[in-house]
C-alpha positions as a Markdown table, in Angstrom:
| # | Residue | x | y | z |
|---|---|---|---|---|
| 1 | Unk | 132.4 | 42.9 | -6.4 |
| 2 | Unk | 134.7 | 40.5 | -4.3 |
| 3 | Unk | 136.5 | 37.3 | -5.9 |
| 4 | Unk | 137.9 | 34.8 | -3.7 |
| 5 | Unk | 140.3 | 33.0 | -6.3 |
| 6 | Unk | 140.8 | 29.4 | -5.5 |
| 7 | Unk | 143.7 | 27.9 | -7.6 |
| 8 | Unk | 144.6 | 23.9 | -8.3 |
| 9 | Unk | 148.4 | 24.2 | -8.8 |
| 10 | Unk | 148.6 | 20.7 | -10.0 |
| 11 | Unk | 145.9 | 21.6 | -12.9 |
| 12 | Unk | 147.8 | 21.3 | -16.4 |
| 13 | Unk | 149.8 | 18.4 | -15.3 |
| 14 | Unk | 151.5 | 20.8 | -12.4 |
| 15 | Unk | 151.8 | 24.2 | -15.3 |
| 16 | Unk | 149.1 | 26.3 | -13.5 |
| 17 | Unk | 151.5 | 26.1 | -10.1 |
| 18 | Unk | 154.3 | 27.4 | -12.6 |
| 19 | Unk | 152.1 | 30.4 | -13.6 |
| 20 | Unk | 150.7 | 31.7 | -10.1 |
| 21 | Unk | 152.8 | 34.6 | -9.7 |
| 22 | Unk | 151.6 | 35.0 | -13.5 |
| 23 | Unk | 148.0 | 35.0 | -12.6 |
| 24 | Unk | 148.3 | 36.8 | -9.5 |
| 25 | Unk | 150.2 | 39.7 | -11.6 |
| 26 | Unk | 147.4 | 40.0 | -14.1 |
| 27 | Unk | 144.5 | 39.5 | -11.2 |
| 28 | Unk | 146.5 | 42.9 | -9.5 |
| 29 | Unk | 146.4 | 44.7 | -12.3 |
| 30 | Unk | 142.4 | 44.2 | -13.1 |
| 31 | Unk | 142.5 | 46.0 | -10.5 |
| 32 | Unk | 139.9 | 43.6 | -8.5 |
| 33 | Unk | 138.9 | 43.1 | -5.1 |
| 34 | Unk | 140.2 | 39.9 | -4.4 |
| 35 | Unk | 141.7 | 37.2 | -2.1 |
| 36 | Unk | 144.2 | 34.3 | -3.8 |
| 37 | Unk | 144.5 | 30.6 | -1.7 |
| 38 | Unk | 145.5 | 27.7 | -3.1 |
| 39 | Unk | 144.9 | 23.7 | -2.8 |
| 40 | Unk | 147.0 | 21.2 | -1.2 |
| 41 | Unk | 144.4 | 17.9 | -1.9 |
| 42 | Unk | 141.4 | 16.6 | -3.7 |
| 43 | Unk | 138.2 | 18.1 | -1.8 |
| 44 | Unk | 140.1 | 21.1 | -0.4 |
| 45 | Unk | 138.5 | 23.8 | -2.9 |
| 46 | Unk | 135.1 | 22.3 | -1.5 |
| 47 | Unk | 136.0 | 23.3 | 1.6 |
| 48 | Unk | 137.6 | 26.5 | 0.8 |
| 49 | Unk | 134.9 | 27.6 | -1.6 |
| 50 | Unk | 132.3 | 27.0 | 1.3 |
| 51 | Unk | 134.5 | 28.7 | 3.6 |
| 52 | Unk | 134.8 | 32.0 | 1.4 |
| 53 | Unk | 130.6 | 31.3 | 0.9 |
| 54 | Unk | 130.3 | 31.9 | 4.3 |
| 55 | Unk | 132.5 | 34.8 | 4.7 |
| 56 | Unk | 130.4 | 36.7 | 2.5 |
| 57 | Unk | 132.2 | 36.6 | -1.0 |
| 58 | Unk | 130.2 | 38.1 | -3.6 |
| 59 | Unk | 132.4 | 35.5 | -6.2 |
| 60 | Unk | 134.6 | 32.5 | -5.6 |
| 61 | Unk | 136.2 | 31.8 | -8.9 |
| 62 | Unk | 137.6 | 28.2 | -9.9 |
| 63 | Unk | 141.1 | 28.3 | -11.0 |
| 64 | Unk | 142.3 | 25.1 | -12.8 |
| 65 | Unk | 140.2 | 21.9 | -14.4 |
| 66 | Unk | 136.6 | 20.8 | -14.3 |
| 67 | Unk | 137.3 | 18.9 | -11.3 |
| 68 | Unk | 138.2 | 22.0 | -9.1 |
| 69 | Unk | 135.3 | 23.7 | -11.2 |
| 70 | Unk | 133.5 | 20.9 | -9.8 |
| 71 | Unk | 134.8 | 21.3 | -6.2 |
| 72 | Unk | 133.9 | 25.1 | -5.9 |
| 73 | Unk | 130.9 | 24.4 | -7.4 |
| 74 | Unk | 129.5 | 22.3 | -4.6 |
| 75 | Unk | 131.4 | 24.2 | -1.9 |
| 76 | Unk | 128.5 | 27.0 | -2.8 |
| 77 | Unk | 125.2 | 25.7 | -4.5 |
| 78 | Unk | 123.2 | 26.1 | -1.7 |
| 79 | Unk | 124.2 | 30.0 | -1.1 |
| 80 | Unk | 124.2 | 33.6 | -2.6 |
| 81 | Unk | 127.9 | 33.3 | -4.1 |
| 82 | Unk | 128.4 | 33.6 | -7.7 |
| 83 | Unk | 131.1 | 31.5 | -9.4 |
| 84 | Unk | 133.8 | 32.2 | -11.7 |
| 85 | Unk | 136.0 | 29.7 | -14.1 |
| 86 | Unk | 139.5 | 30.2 | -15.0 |
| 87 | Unk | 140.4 | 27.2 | -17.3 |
| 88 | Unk | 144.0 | 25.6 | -16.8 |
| 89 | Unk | 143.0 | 21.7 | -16.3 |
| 90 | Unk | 142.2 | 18.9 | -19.2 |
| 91 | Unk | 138.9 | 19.1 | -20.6 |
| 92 | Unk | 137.8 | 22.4 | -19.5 |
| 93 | Unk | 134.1 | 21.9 | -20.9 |
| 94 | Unk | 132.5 | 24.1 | -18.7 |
| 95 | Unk | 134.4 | 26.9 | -20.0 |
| 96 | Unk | 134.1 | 26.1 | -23.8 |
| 97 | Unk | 129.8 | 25.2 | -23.2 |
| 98 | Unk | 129.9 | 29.5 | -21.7 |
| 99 | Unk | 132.4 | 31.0 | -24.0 |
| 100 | Unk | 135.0 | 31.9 | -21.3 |
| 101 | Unk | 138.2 | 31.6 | -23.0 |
| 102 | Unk | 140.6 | 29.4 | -22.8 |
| 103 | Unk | 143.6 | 31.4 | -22.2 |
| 104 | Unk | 144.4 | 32.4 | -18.3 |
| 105 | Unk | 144.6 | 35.8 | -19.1 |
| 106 | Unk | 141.9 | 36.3 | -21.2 |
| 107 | Unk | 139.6 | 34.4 | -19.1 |
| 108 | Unk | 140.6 | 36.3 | -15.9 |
| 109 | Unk | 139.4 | 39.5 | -18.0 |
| 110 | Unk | 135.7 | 37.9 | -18.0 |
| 111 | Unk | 135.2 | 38.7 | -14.2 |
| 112 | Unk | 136.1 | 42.5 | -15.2 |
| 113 | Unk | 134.3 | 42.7 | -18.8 |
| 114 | Unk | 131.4 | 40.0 | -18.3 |
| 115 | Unk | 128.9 | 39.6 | -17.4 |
| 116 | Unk | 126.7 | 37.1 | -14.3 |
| 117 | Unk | 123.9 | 34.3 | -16.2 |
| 118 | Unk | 121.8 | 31.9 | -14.4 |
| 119 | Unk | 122.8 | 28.5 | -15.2 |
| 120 | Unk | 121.0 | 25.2 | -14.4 |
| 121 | Unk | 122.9 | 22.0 | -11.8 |
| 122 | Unk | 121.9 | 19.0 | -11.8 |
| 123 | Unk | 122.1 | 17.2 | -8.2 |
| 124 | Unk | 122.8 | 13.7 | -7.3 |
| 125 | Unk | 122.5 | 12.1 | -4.1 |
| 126 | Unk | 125.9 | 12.5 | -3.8 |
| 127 | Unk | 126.5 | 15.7 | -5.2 |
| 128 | Unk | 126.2 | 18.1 | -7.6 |
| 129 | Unk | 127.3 | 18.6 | -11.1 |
| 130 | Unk | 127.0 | 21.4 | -13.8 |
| 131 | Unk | 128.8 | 19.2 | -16.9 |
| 132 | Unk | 127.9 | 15.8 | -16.6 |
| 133 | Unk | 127.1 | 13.1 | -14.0 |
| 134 | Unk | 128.5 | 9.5 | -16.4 |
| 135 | Unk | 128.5 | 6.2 | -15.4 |
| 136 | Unk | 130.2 | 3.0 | -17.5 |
| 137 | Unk | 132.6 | 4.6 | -20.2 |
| 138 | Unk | 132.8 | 7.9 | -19.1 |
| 139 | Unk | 133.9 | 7.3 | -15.5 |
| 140 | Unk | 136.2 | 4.9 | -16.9 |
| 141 | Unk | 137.8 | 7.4 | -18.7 |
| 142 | Unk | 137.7 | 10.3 | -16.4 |
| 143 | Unk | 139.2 | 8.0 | -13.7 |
| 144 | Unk | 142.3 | 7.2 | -15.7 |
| 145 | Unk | 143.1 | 10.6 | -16.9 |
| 146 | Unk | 143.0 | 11.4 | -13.3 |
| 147 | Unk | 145.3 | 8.2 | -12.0 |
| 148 | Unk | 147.8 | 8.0 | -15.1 |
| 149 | Unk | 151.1 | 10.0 | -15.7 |
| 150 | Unk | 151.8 | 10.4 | -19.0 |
| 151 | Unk | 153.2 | 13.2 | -21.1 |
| 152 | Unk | 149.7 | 14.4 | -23.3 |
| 153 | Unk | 148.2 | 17.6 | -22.1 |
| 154 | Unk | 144.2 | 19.3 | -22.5 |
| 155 | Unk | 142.0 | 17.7 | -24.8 |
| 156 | Unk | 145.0 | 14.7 | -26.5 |
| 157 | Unk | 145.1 | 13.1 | -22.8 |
| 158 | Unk | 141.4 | 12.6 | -22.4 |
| 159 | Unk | 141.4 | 11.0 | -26.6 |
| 160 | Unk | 144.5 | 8.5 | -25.5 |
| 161 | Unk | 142.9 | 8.0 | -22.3 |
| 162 | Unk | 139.9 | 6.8 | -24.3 |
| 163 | Unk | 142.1 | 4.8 | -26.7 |
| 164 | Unk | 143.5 | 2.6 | -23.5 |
| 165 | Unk | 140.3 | 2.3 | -21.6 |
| 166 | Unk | 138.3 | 0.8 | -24.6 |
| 167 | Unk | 140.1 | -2.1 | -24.6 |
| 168 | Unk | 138.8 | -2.9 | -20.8 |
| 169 | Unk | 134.9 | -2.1 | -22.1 |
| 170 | Unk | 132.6 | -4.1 | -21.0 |
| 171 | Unk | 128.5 | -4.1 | -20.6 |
| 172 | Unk | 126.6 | -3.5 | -17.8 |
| 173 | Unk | 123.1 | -4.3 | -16.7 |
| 174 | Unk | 120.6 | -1.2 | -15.5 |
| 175 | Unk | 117.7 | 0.0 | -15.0 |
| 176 | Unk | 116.5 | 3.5 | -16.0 |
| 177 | Unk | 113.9 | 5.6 | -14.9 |
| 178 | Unk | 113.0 | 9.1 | -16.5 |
| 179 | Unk | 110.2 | 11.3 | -16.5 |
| 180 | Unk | 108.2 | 9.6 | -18.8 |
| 181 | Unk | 109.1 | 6.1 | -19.3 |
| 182 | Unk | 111.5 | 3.5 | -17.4 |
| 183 | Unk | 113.3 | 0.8 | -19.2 |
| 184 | Unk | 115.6 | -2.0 | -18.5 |
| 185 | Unk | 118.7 | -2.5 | -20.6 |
| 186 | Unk | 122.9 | -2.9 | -21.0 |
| 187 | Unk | 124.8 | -0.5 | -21.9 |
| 188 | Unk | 128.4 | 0.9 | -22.1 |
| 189 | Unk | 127.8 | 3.9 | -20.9 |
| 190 | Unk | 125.4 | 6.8 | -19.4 |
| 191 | Unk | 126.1 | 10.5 | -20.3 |
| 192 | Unk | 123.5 | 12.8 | -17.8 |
| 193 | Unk | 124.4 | 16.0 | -19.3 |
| 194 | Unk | 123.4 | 19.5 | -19.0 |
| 195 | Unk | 126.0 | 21.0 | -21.2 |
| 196 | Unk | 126.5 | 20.3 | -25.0 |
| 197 | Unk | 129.9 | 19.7 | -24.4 |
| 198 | Unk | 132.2 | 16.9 | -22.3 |
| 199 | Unk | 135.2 | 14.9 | -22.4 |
| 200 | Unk | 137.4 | 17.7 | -23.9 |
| 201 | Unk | 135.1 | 18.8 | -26.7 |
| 202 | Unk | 133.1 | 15.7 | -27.2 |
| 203 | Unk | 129.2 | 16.7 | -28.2 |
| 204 | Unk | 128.0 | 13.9 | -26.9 |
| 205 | Unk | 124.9 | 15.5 | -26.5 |
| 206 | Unk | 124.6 | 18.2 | -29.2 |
| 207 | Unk | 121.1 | 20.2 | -28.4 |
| 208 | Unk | 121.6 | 19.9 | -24.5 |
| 209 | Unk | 121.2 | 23.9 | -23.3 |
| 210 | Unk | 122.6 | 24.7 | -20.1 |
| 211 | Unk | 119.0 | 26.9 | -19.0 |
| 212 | Unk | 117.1 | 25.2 | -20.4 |
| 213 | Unk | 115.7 | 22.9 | -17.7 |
| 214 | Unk | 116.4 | 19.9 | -18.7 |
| 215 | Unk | 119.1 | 16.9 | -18.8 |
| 216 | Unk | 119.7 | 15.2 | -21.6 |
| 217 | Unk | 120.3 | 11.7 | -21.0 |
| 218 | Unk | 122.4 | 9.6 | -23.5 |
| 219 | Unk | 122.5 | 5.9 | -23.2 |
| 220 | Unk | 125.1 | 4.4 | -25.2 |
| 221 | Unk | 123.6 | 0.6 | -25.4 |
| 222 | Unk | 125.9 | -2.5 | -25.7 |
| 223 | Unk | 127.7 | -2.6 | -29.0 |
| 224 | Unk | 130.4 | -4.7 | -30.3 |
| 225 | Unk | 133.9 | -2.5 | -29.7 |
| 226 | Unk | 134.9 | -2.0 | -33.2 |
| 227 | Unk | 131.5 | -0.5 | -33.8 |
| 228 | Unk | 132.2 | 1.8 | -30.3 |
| 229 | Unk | 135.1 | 2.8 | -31.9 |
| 230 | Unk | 133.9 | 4.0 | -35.0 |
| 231 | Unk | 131.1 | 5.9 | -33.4 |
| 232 | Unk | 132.7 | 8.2 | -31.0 |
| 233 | Unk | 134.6 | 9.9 | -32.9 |
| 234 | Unk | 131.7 | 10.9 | -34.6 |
| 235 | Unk | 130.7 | 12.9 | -31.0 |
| 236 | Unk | 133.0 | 15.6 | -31.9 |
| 237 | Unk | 130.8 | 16.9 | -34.6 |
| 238 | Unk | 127.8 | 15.6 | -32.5 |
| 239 | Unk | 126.8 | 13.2 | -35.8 |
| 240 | Unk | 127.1 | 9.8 | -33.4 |
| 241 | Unk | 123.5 | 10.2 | -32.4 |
| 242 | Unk | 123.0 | 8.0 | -36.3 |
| 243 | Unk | 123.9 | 5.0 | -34.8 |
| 244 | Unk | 120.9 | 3.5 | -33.5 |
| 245 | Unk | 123.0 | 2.0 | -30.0 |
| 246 | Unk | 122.8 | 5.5 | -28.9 |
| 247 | Unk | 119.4 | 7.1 | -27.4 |
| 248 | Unk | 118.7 | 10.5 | -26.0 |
| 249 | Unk | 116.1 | 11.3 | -23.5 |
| 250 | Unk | 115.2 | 14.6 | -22.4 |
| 251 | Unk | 114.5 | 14.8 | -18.5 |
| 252 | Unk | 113.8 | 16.7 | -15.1 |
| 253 | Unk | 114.8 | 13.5 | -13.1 |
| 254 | Unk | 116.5 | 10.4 | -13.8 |
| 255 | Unk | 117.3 | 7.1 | -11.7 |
| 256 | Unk | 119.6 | 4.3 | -12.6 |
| 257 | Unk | 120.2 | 1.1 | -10.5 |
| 258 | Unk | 122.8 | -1.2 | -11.6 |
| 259 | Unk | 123.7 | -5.0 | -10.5 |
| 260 | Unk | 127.0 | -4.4 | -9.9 |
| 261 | Unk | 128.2 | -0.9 | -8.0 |
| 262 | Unk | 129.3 | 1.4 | -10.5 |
| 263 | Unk | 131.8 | 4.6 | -10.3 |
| 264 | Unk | 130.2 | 7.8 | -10.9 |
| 265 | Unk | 131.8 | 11.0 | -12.5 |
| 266 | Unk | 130.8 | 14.4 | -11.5 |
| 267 | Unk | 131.9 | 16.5 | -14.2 |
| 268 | Unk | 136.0 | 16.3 | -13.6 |
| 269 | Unk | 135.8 | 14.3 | -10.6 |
| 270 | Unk | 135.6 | 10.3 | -10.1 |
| 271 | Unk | 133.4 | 9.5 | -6.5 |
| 272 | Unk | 130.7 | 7.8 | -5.2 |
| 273 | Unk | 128.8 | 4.6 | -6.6 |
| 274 | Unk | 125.4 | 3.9 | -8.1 |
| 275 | Unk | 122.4 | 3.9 | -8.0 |
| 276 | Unk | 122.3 | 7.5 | -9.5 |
| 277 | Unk | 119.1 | 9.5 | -8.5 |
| 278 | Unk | 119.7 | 13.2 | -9.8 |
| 279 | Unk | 117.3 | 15.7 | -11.0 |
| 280 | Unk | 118.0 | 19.3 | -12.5 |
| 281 | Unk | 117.9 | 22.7 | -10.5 |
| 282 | Unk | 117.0 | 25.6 | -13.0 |
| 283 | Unk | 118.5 | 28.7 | -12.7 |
| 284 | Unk | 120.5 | 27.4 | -9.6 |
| 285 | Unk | 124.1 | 29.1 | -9.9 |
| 286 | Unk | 124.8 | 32.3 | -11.2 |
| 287 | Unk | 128.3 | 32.1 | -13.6 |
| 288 | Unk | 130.6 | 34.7 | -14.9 |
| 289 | Unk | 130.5 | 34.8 | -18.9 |
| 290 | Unk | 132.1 | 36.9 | -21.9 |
| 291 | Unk | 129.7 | 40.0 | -22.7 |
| 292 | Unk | 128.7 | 43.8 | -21.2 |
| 293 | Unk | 127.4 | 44.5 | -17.8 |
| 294 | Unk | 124.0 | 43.7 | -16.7 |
């Protein structure tokens, strides 16, 4: 088996550029067939991951945050290339939702010791996603951890990230269309999610399988703030689902038109604009997880 390694070195607030020679030590002494390049710019480990895709890689593995997860991810949907995840970024949800450790060294072991699992994507118009495609809140979010400097690391920056951006909340206007019914309402946010986890360990949607088939949709309807505030941090134990402002819909396909153009986040990443029209891709990508050979 080959592994092109693609490696953010700004993932971990700049730490994972510290630690290359540290990686690329422990990769050597795997003793794996492999090739190391790193990025220089959001969007380059799209194009290197398609690049290595095309040169015949058996694996291109994702070295950093759901973003560059994200990046790799749609550098090789649409060919025979497995993917690996090496978790050094914020929220690292793709990792936690498979098991793949969350220490570098440890997780670098998987693509020795593990095993390959077909996984489901999900696929907007304009692009793909494996975690979560948000709009409202959860872009919001998303797009100031990724624009702000401060000095929280993993999971804390995403929490006071949330603490600032809820203060700028505000409703939108939508329509939704699902498999089964369409509906017209305002909410704070949209969660499309194919994993159980997001946002750092949030379980926003707590039964969501990642084979299952399915996206599990979770409308967060207009709700006063204090009442927004005392209902998230319920998502960590997945018990928000009480409050009767949130709804979850099980899907193939989902559409959602706004009035007003909204931001879209594709798992890590902040890009593109609504309307969202995304549907789920069974079995789709093949992922590197804890657990014996095949």
């Amino acid at each position: 088996m080959s592994f092109k390694i693609i490696v953010n070195p700004a993932a971990g607030r700049g730490r994972l550029g510290r630690q290359l020679p540290q990686l690329d030590s422990w990769l050597h002494s795997l003793g794996l067939k492999y090739q190391l390049a790193t990025t220089d710019a959001p969007g380059h480990a799209l194009e290197l991951a398609a690049e290595a895709a095309q040169q015949g890689w058996e694996t291109v593995v994702a070295v950093g945050g759901d973003g560059t997860m994200n990046e790799v991810l749609n550098g090789i949907i649409d060919t025979p290339a497995h993917m690996g995840f090496i978790p050094a970024g914020t929220g690292n949800d793709f990792a936690r939702t498979l098991g793949i450790p969350l220490d570098i060294k440890k997780a670098a072991q998987v693509l020795v010791s593990g095993k390959t699992v077909p996984m489901d994507i999900g696929r907007d118009r304009e692009g793909c996603f494996s975690i979560i495609l948000g709009l409202g809140f959860p872009s919001d979010v998303m797009h100031h951890v990724n624009t702000t400097k401060n000095i929280f690391r993993g999971s804390l920056a995403i929490t006071v990230s949330i603490l600032q951006v809820v203060n700028k909340l505000q409703p939108y206007p939508v329509h939704i269309q699902l498999d089964d019914t369409a509906f017209s309402t305002t909410i704070m946010g949209i969660f499309i999610l194919n994993t159980r986890f997001t946002g750092g360990g949030l379980q926003i949607a707590p039964n969501a399988v990642y084979d299952d088939g399915l996206l599990d949709v979770v409308v967060m309807h207009e709700m006063k703030k204090f009442d927004f505030l005392r209902t998230l941090p319920k998502a960590y134990k997945g018990t928000h689902l009480s409050n009767p402002a949130v709804e979850v819909f099980r899907t193939t396909k989902v559409s959602v038109t706004s009035v007003e153009p909204m931001a879209k986040l594709f798992d890590g990443n902040v890009f593109g604009h609504s309307p969202v029209e995304a549907h789920i891709m069974p079995a789709a990508l093949r992922v590197w997880v804890p657990g014996g050979k095949e």
